[in-house]
N, C-alpha and C positions, 0 to 999 in steps of 0.2 A: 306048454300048450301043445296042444294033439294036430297032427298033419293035416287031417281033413277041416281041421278051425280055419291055419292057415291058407287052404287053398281057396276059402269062400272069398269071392271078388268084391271088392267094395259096394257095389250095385248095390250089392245081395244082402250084403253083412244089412246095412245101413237101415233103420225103420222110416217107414213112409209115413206122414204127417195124418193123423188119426181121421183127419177132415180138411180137406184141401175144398178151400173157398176161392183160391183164385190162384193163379201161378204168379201173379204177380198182387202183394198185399198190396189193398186200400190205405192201412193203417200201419206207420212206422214209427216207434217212438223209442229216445234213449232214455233208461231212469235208474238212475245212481242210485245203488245196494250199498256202498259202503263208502265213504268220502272220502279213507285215506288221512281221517286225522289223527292223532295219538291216540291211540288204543284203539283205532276202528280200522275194518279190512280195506282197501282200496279196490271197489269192482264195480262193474258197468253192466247194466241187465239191458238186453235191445230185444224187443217184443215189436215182429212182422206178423202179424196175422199167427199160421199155425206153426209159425217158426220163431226159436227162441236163444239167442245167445250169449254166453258173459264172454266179455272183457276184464280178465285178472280176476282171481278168486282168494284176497287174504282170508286169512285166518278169521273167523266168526260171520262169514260170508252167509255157512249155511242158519245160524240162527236168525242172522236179519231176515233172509227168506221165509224163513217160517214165520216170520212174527208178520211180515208188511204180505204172506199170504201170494207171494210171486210162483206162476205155476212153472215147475221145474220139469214136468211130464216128455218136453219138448227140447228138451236142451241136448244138442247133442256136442257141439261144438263150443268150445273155450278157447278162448285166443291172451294169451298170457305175454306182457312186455320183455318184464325181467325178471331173471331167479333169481328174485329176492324174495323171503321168507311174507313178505308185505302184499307181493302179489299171488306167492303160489300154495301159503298157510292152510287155505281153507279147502283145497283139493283134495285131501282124504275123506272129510266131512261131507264136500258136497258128492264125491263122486257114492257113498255109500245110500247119499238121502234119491241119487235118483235110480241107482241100481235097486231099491225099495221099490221105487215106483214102477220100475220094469225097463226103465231103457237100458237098449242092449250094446251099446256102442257108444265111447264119450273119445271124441277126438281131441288132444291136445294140439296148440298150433303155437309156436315161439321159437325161443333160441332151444336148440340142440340142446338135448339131454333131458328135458323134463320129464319123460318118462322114467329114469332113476327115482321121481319122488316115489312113483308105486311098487317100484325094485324095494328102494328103502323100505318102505309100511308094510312091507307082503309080511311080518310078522306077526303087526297087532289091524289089519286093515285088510278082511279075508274078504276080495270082488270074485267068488264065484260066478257070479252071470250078467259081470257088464265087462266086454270087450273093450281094453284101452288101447289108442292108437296114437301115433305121436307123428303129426307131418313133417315131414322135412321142407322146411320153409326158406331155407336156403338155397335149395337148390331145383327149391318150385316157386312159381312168380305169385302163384294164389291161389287161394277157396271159391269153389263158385256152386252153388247151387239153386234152385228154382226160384230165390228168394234174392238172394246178395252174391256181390262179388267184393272179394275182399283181398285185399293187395297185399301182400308182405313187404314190407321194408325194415332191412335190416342193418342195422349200425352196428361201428364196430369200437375200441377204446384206441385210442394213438398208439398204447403198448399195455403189454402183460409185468407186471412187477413180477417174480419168479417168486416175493416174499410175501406177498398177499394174495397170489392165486387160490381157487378155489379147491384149484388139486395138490398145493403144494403144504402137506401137512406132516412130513416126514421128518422134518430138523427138531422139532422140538416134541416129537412124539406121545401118547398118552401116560398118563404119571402115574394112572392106576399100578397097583402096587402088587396085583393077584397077579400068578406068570399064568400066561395064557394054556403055555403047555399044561402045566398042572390041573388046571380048569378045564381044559378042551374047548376053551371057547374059539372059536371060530369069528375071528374078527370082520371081515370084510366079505365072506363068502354070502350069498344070500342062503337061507336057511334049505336046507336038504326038501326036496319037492315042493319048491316055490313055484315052479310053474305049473304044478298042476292046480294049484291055489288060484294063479294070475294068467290072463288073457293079453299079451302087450305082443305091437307089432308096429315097427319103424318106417316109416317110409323114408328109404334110400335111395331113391329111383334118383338118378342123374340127367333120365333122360325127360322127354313130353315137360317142358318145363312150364307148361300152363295147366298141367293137371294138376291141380291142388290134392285131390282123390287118390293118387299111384300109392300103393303102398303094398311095401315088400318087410321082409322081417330078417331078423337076424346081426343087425350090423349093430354096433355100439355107437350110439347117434353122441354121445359126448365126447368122443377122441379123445386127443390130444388137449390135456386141461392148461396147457400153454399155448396153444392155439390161441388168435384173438377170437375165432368165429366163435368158438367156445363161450367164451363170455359176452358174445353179442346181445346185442336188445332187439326188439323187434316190435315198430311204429306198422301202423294198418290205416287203408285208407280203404273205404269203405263206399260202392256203389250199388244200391240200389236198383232192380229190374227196374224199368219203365211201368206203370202203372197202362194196360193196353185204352186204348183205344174203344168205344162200340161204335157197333152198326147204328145209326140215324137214318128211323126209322122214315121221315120224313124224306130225307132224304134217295132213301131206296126206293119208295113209293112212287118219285119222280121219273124213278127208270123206265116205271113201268114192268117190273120184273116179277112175275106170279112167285111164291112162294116153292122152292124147288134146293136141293142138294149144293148148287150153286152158290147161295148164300153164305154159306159154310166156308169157301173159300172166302168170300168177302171180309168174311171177320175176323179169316187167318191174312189177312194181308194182302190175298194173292189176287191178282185181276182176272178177271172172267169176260170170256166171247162169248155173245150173244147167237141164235142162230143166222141173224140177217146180218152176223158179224162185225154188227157192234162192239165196241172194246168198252166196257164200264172199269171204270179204274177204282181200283177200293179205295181210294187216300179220299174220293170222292163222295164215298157214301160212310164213312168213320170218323168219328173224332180224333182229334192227333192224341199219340200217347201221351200221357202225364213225362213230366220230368221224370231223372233219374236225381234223386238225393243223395247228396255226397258228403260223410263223414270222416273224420283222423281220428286214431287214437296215437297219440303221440306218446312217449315216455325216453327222456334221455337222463339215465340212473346218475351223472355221473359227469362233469369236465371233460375225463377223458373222454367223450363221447358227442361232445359238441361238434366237433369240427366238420365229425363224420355224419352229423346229421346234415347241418345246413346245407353242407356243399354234396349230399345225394343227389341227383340230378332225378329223382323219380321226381321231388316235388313238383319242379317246375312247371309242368303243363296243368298243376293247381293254384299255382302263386300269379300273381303282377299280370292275370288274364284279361287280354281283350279281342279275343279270336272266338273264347268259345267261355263265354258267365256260365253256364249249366256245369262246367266243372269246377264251377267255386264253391268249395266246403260250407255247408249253410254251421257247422262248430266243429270247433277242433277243441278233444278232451284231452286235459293234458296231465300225466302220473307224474309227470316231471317234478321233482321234489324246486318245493320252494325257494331257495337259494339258486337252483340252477337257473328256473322261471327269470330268477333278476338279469341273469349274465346278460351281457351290452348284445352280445353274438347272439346269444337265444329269443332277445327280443326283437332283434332285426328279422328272423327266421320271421316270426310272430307274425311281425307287420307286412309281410309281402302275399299275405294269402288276405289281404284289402280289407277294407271295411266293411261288406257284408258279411264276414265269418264271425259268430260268435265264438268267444273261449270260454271254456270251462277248467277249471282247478279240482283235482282230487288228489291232495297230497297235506300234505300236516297245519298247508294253510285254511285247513277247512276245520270247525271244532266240533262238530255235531258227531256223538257216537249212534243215532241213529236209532236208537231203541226207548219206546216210552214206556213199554209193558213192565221193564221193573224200577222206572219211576212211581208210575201208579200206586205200584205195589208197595215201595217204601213210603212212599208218603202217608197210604192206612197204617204200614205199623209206624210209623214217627209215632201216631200218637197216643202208642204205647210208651214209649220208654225214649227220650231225643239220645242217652249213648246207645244204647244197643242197637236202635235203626234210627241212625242221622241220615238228614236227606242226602243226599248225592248231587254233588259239586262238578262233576266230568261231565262234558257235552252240552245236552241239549239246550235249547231255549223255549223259553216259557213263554207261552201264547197271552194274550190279556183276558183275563174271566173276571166278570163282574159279577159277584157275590160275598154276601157278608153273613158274619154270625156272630154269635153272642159269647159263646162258651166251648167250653169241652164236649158237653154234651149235646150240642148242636141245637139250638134255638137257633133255626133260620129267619129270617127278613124275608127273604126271596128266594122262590123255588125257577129263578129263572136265572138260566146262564147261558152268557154272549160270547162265546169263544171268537176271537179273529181263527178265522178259518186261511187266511192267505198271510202268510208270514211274510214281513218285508224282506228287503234282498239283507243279509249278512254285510257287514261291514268291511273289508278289507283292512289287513294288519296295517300300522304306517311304515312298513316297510315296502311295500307295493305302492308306494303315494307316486312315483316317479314313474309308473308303468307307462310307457310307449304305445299299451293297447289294453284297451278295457277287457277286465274278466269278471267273471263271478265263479263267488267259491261255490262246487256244490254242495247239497243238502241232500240228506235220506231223503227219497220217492218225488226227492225235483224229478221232473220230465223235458226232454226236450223234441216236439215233433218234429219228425222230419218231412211227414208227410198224413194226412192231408193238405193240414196247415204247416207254416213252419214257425215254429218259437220256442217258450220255454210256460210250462204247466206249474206253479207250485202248488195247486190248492188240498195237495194232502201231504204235501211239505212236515214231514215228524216236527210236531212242538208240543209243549208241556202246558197243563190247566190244572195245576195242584187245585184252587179252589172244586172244579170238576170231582175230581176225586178224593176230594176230603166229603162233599157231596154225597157221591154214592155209596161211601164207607155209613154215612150217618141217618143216612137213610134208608140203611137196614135194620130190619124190624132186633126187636133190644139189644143192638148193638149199643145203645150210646149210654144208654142203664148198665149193661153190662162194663163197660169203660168207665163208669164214675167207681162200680166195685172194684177193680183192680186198681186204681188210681188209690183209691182210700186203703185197701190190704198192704200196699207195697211202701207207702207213706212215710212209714216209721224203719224202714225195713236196711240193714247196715250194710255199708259199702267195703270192701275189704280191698288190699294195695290196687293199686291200676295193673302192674303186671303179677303173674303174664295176665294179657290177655288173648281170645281168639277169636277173628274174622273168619266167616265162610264165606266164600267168593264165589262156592258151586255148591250146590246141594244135590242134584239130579244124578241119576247115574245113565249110559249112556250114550245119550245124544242131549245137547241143550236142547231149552225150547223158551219161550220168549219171557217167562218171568223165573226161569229155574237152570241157571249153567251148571256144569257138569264138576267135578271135582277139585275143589281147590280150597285151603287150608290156610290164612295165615299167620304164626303163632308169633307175637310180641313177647321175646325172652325178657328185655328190659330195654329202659329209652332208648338204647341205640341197636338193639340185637336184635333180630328176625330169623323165622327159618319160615318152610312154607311145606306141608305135609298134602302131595301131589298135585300136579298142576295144571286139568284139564285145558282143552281149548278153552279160550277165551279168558281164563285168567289175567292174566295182565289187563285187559282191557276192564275187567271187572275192580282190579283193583286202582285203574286211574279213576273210574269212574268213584270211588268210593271217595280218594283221596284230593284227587284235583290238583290243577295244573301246578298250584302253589307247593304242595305236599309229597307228589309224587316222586320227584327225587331225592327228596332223603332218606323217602319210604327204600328203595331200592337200593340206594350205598347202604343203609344198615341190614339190609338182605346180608345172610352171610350166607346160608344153603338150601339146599329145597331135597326135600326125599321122596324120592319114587316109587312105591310103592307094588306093583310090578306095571307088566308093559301092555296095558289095554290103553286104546289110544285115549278112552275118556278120562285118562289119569295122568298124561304127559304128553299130551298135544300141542299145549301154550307152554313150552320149555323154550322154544326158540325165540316166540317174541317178550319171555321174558330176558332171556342173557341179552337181545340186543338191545333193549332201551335200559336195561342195566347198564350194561359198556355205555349207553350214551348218558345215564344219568352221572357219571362220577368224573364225563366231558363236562358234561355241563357247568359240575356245581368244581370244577376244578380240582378234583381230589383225585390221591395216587389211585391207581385201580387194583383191585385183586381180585383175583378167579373166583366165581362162586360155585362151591364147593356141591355137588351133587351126589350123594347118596343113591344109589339105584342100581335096580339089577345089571349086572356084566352084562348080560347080552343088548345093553342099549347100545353098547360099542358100534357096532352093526348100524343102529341109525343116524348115531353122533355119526361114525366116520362118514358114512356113506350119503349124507348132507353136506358138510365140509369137504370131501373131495369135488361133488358135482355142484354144489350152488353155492357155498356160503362160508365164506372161512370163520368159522367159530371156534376154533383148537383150543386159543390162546386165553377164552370167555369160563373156561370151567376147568374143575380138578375134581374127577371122577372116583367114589370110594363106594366100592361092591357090595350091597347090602349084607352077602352071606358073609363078609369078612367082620360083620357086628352082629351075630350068633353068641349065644352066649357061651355055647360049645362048641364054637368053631376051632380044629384042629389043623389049619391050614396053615405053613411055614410064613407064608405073605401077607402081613398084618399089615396097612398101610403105615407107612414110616412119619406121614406127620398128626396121624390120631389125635396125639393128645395136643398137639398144638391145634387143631380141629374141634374138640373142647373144649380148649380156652378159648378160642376166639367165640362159641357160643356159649360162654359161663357155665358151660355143663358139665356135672359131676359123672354122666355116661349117656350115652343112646345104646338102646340093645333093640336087637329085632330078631324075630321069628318067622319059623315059614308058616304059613295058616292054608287054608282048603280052600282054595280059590283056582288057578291056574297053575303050572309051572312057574318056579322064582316067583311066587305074591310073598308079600313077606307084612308083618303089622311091626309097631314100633314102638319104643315108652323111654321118653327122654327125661332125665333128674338134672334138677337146678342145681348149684350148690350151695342154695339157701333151702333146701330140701323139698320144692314143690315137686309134682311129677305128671306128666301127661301122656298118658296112651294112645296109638291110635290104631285101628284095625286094617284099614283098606279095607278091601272086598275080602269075604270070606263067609263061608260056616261057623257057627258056634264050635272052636278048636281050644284045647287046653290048652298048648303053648302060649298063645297071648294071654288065656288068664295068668298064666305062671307066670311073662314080662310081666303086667300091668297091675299086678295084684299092690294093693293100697296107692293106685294113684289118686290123684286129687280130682282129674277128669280122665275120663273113661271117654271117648272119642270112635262109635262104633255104627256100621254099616246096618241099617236098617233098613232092605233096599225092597221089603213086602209088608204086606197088612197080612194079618196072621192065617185068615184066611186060605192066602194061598203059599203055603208052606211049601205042597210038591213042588210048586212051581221054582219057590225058592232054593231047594233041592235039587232041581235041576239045572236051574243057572249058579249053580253054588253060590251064597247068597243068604244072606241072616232075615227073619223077619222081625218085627218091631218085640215080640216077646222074647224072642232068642237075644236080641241085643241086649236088653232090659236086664236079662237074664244074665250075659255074660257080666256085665259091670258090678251084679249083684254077687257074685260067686268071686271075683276076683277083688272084692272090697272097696271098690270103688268109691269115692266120697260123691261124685256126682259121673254121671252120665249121658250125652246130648248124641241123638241120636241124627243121623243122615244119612247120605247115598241112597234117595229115594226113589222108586222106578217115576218114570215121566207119565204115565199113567193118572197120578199126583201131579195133576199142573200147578197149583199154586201152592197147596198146602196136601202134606201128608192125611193120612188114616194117625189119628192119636185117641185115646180115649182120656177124659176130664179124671179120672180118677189112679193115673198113671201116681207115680211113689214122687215125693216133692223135691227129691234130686235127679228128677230125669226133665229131660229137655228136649224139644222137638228144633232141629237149625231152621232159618230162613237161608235165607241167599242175603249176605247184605247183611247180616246179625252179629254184632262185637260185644261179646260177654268179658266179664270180669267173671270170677270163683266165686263172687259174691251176687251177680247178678244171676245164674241158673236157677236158684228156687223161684225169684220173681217170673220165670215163663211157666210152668206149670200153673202159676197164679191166672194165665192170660187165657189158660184153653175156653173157658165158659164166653168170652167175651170173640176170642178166635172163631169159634164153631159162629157165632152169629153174624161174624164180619164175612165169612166164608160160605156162608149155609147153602150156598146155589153151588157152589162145587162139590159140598157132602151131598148134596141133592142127587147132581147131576152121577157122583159116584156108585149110587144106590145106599147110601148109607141112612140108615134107619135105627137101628141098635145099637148101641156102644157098649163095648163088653171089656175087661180088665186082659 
């Protein structure tokens, strides 16, 4: 960062609200972006008028926002619990989607250190022109700006374990087998001119302890990672400006006071002498101000962290009040993982803030992943094929629609459908039967007013109307003529073993967007084996949602590795919250644990370490093996030492990788069975000979098609294959079949394909699980696809379809 950045004063830095309707909003409302349940992000959106802020930002944070349409133009402030991967996941994503938009400044607010997440990502995560700032909230009492005041409260744990600390990763150090010297990798340093890359500035100020705003730069706001404060949490209590007061007009009228500059004061509060020296008093001629609304965001990660909450003495003058109701919280939202919610201590906290405080739940007790857009969307292709797109089992709840039909091809009865638009409340697990104070779990786009009114909104509460959307699949024009021809071609058509098979969990490249996640691979070696060929954001949550609550953990014990393919974030984003509902799934189902084994370029060390020292002890979750160390000509002394025990455990006869044209360290891959099957896969790249020379006669060719042929420069300059070029490599390298992906988003639901493509090439969905024997049947689907879709060909300008 450049001196003159530094010396700009907060005032200054900071953008003024595009349209300011009032200093103090009319309209205050909280609405849960993410719930916090298995596989969905835990974050809280609070929309004031022209002011906009979250509350914790997991991982897939920014896709709900795109899908539910939340304006992010305004957000400059995030106020974060704990560094946990659960609250702070989705911070590279969002901060990139509003540095898009043009805001120039996103303040982080929580425990010390979280500006290390952007220290860490300054590799694959370039914020040239949004200034990160990180308050010290420890040693400022709060945020205050024309809208909110917002309190810090900060917990702390009884102790530091020195063997689960977040900085303590030195005993049992990385197993990677490449010596760093040899390599020159550079472990821990961040990359040579990161800062000119990155904009970050701490606030260390010790002093003005009610300036939430002071902010100085330079210090390492994570200390001492034995420090308790270090691992503090940090609960916010949140008030509200008073909503002012007008002038009544009726009332001034009575004064008698003509029309005069005078007035002006009146409205500012201030009283005014008359000339005959009259005192008019404003409280006299103005309506009293509105209340101020008073919210918690609560989160206590953890036991050790109880003690330190209840007996805070900030709450008190919120709790057991009868001096002053106006500071009773009208909810308290609580991140507090479920199990802690039970403790006997947590729920006495609970009940002292009375009976008029609602609570809300956003932690694992809530099921809803929040997203309908690629419900919709499987539910049209179900009725292609039920293995290839089974409907999806994770999350949501189905609304009731009343509509019926005859067949396949849709003989409707009734062209009218009764969605319940107000979902009823969620049930409560019966492990919560004994609660001491009533909650509710929340839901994607629940609301809770806090101001004009005060309650709770559900009426656009995310729920599912499969009949709805079997509907408007079927009443597109010959869509359902074209579904009876593919139904009768594929008929007779032979199914070859179950494995492998492969799941796409992302198809997009990128950035998600609400029916197309970003890259994620998962390959079924055989009934117990799994690997996963790279693992954008939101992966994990794509594959609970596939598998469901019943499946999901076995899915992930038989995970043995995942390869990384190189270090763009849309390609190893969701690596975190895959290793930790891994670690919890082999808790769960009782089984020994082992490392899962990660393939990926060296220089991820840099972000493994530099997570695990500052938030998250994950050392002991993975065993790191250097892609260039599976070269096929690799001359390096340091072959990792358990290789071939790394092949047996995935019944594979080899993995070899190549570098291809894409970035620094990209590397593509082709793994053999040793039943002789073989699977390629490209990542991102150019059309490059080395991967024809891995992949040549694999059985699937697995390659980046991330343009319509069209725009080739374009593809050339994002380095980058277009659908001919893919088509083209699988064909030169003898590919038996070919399924093409890594699509730009541009392509919202379905790619550029043309109906006359070769009958071993394949277009993925999101959500689509092939056998070897199911790819000819997709080529069979394009005629009936193009008609289920035709308002997206439309809307792309597609007119022509050319080979």
């Amino acid at each position: 960062m450049d001196s003159k950045s530094a010396q700009i004063p907060a005032r200054e830095v900071s953008r003024r609200p595009k349209s300011k309707k009032s200093s103090n909003p009319g309209m205050i409302y909280l609405e849960v972006l993410g719930t916090g349940a298995y596989g969905s992000p835990a974050s809280l959106y609070i929309f004031a008028d022209e002011m906009r802020y979250i509350f914790n930002c997991g991982e897939g944070s920014q896709r709900l926002a795109n899908e539910h349409k939340l304006k992010l133009g305004r957000l400059e402030n995030v106020f974060v619990t704990s560094k946990q991967w659960d609250k702070i996941g989705g911070l590279p994503g969002m901060a990139l989607t509003i540095q898009g938009i043009g805001v120039p400044v996103l303040t982080l607010h929580g425990p010390p250190g979280l500006e290390h997440m952007f220290i860490a990502t300054s590799r694959f995560i370039v914020l040239k022109n949004l200034h990160i700032r990180a308050a010290d909230c420890l040693n400022n009492q709060f945020y205050e700006d024309h809208v909110m005041k917002i309190e810090y409260v900060p917990i702390h744990p009884n102790s530091v374990d020195s063997n689960e600390s977040p900085g303590n990763g030195s005993s049992d150090g990385d197993s990677i087998e490449l010596d760093p010297e040899d390599l020159n990798i550079d472990y821990y340093k961040p990359m040579k001119g990161f800062k000119r890359q990155l904009d970050i500035t701490v606030d260390s100020s010790k002093k003005n302890k009610g300036d939430g705003n002071a902010f100085m730069q330079g210090q390492d706001a994570a200390g001492n990672p034995f420090d308790p404060s270090v691992k503090s949490a940090m609960c916010y209590i949140c008030r509200a400006k008073p909503k002012e007061g007008k002038l009544l007009v009726t009332k001034w009228v009575e004064t008698g006071i003509a029309p005069c500059p005078s007035l002006g004061k009146l409205k500012d509060r201030r009283d005014i002498t008359l000339k005959n020296e009259n005192v008019v008093l404003a409280k006299d001629v103005r309506s009293a101000d509105g209340v101020s609304p008073v919210f918690v965001v609560a989160d206590c990660p953890s036991e050790d962290y109880i003690d330190d909450l209840v007996s805070n003495p900030t709450w008190s003058k919120h709790q057991n009040l009868t001096e002053d109701p106006d500071l009773t919280p009208s909810i308290v939202v609580h991140f507090t993982p479920d199990k802690i919610v039970l403790d006997p201590r947590y729920q006495e906290w609970m009940q002292k803030f009375g009976p008029k405080t609602k609570h809300m739940l956003l932690n694992s007790a809530c099921t809803s992943l929040g997203s309908e857009a690629v419900h919709r969307l499987q539910q049209k292709l179900n009725l292609f094929d039920e293995y290839m797109f089974p409907l999806l089992t994770g999350g949501e709840r189905s609304r009731s629609c009343l509509l019926e039909y005859d067949d396949i091809i849709g003989i409707w009865k009734r062209n009218v459908i009764k969605p319940i638009t107000h979902l009823s409340e969620p049930a409560l697990p019966p492990r919560f039967k004994d609660l001491k104070v009533p909650v509710i779990l929340g839901e994607p786009r629940m609301k809770f007013f806090a101001r004009p009114a005060v309650g709770f909104e559900t009426s656009e509460v995310v729920g599912l109307c499969p009949d709805e959307y079997l509907k408007e699949a079927m009443l597109m024009e010959n869509f359902p003529e074209e579904l009876a021809r593919f139904k009768e071609k594929v008929g007779s058509m032979d199914k070859s073993s179950e494995y492998p098979n492969i799941l796409f969990s992302g198809t997009g490249s990128s950035i998600p967007n609400k029916a197309r996640n970003v890259s994620g691979i998962l390959l079924t070696i055989s009934e117990n084996t799994r690997m996963i060929f790279d693992c954008g954001e939101g992966t994990f949550g794509q594959l609970y949602r596939f598998y469901g609550p019943s499946e999901i953990n076995r899915v992930l014990t038989e995970l043995k590795a995942v390869y990384i393919s190189h270090l763009h974030a849309d390609h190893h984003l969701g690596l975190y919250s895959l290793l930790i509902a891994r670690a919890s799934a082999f808790e769960n189902l009782n089984i020994p644990f082992s490392p899962l084994v990660i393939f990926a370029p060296h220089q991820i060390l840099f972000w493994l370490r530099t997570y695990h020292h500052n938030f998250q002890s994950i050392r002991k979750l993975y065993d790191l093996v250097a892609n260039v160390s599976l070269v096929s000509d690799y001359k390096g002394p340091f072959i990792h030492k358990r290789k071939q025990d790394i092949l047996d455990s995935l019944e594979l006869e080899y993995i070899v990788t190549c570098t291809v044209r894409h970035c620094l360290n990209a590397f593509g891959v082709a793994v053999k069975h040793k039943s002789g099957w073989k699977v390629c896969y490209s990542g991102d790249t150019q059309p490059c000979v080395p991967f024809i020379k891995i992949g040549s006669d694999s059985d699937v060719c697995i390659h980046e098609a991330t343009f319509e042929d069209e725009l080739v420069q374009e593809a050339r300059h994002k380095q980058h294959s277009t659908v001919s070029e893919a088509i083209e490599i699988g064909r030169r390298m003898k590919a038996k079949n070919t399924i093409l992906t890594h699509f730009s988003q541009r392509y919202a639901r379905v790619p550029v394909f043309s109906e006359r493509l070769e009958p071993n090439v394949a277009v993925a969905f999101d959500n689509m699980r092939v056998r070897i024997s199911d790819i000819p049947k997709i080529p069979l689907m394009y005629p009936a696809l193009r008609a289920l879709f035709q308002k997206d060909f439309e809307g792309m300008g597609i007119r022509n379809w050319r080979n």
